[in-house]
C-alpha positions in Angstrom: -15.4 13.5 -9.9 -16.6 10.8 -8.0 -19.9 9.6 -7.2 -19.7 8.9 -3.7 -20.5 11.8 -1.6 -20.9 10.4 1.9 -21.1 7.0 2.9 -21.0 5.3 6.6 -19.7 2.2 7.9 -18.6 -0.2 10.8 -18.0 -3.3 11.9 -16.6 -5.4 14.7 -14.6 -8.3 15.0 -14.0 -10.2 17.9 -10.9 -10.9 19.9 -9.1 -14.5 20.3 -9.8 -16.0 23.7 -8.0 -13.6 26.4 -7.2 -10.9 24.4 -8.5 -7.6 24.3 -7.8 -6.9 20.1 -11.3 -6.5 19.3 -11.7 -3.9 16.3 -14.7 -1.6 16.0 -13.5 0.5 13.0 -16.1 3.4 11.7 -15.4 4.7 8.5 -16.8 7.8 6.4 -15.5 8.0 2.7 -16.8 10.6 0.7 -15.8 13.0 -2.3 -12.8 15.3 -1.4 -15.1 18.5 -2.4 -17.7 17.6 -0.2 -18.3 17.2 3.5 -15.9 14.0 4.0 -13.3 16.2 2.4 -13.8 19.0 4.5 -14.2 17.0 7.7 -10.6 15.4 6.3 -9.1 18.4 6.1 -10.1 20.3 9.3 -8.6 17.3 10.7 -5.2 17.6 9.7 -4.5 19.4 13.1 -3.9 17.8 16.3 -6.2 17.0 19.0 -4.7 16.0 22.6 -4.9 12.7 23.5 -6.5 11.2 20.0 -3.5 11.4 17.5 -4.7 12.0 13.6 -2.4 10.4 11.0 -2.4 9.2 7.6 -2.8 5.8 7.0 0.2 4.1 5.6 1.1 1.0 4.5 4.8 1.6 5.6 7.4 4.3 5.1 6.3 6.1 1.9 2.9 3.9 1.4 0.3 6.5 1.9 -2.7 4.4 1.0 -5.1 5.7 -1.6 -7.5 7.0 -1.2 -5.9 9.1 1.7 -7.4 8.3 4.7 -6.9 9.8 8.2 -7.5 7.8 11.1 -7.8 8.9 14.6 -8.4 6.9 17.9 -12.2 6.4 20.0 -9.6 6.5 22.7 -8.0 8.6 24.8 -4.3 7.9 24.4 -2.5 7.7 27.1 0.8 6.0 26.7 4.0 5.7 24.2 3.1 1.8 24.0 -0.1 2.4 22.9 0.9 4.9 20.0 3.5 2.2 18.9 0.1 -0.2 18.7 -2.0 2.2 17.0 0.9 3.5 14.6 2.0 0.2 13.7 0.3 -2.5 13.8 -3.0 -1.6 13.8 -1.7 1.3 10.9 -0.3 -1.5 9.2 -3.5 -3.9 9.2 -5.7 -0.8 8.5 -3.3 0.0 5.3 -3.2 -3.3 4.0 -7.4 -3.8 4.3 -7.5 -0.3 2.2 -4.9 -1.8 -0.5 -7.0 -5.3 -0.7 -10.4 -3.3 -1.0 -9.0 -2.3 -4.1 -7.7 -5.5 -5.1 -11.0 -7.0 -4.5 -13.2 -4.1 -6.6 -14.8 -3.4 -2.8 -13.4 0.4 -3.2 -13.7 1.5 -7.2 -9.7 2.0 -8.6 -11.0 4.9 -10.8 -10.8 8.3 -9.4 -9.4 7.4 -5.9 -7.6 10.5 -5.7 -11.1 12.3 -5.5 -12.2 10.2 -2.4 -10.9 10.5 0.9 -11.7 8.4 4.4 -11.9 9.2 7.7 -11.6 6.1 10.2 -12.0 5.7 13.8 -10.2 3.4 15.5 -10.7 1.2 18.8 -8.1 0.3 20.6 -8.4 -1.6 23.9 -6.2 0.5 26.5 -5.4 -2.7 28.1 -3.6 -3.9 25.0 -0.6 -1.6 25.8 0.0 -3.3 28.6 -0.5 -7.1 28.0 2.6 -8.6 28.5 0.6 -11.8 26.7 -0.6 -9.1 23.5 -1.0 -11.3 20.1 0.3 -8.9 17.5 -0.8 -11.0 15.0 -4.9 -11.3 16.2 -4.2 -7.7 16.4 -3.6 -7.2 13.2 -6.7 -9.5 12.2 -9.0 -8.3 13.9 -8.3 -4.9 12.6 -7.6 -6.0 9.1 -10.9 -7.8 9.0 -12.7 -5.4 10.4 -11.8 -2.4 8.7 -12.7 -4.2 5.0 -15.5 -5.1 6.5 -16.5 -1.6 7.4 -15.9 -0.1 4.1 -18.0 -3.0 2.5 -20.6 -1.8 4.3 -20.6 1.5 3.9 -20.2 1.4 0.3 -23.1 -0.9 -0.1 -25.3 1.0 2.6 -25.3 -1.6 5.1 -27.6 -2.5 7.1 -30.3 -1.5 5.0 -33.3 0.3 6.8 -35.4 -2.7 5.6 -32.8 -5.1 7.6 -33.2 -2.7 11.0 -36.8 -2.9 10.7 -36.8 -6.7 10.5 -34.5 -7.1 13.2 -35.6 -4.4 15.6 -36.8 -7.1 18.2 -34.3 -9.8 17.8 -31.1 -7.7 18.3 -30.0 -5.8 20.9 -26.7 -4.1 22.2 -24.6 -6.4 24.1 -24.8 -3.9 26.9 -28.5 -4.1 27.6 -29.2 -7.6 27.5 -30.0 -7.2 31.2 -31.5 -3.5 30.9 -34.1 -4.0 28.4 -37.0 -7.0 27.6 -38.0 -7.0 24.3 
């Protein structure tokens, strides 16, 4: 059985210059007998608007551990299912795969872990006429290893948020709030 039980993570990784392919994955891996497994599995239903799917690498490359992702977004067109079930499947898939490749996720007893990642995707990507596929796909590549990184090795630390409790802020108070 494996020893983790529940672990969190996320990361972001910015856009290229004028597009809007910024990833902000968050991931929970956990045990399939515990609380990860059984958020997994009550998942397996649809919910309208935010489409649940296996991650796959491609037709008949169900990543291991099996991992469900879902989008932050409300979906509102075919284009942007065709983003989030391709491309950004495809990236998400292939960061998985590496993670093993790279000892990030243990290859002993995958089958007794399972993930839960949720995905950002810009809306406005599904209509760029000027989208870049490929900083799509590495932004959400990038990001999702990232995001597993951390949540395996518990990152930030509370020690780290302590330290830098006055020196960061969110990017959406930086006019709200003086520190």
């Amino acid at each position: 059985m494996s020893e983790i039980w529940f672990r969190a993570g996320e990361a972001t990784v910015l856009a290229a210059e004028g597009q809007y392919t910024d990833a902000m994955p968050e991931v929970l891996i956990g045990s399939t007998r515990g609380p990860v497994g059984q958020a997994f599995a009550s998942m397996m239903g649809q919910a309208v608007g935010h489409t649940r799917m296996f991650v796959v690498r491609d037709l008949n490359q169900l990543v291991r551990p099996a991992t469900m992702m879902t989008s932050k977004v409300t979906i509102q067109s075919a284009d942007y299912v065709e983003l989030l079930g391709g491309v950004v499947q495809a990236a998400t898939g292939d960061a998985i795969v590496d993670c093993i490749i790279e000892g990030i996720l243990p290859k002993e007893g995958l089958d007794d872990l399972c993930m839960i990642i949720m995905i950002w995707l810009d809306i406005r990507c599904a209509d760029d006429d000027n989208l870049d596929r490929k900083d799509l796909y590495r932004t959400n590549y990038e990001a999702t290893k990232l995001a597993i990184a951390r949540a395996l090795k518990g990152e930030p630390t509370v020690d780290e948020l302590i330290a830098n409790r006055k020196t960061v802020k969110h990017y959406a108070l930086e006019d709200v709030i003086e520190y």
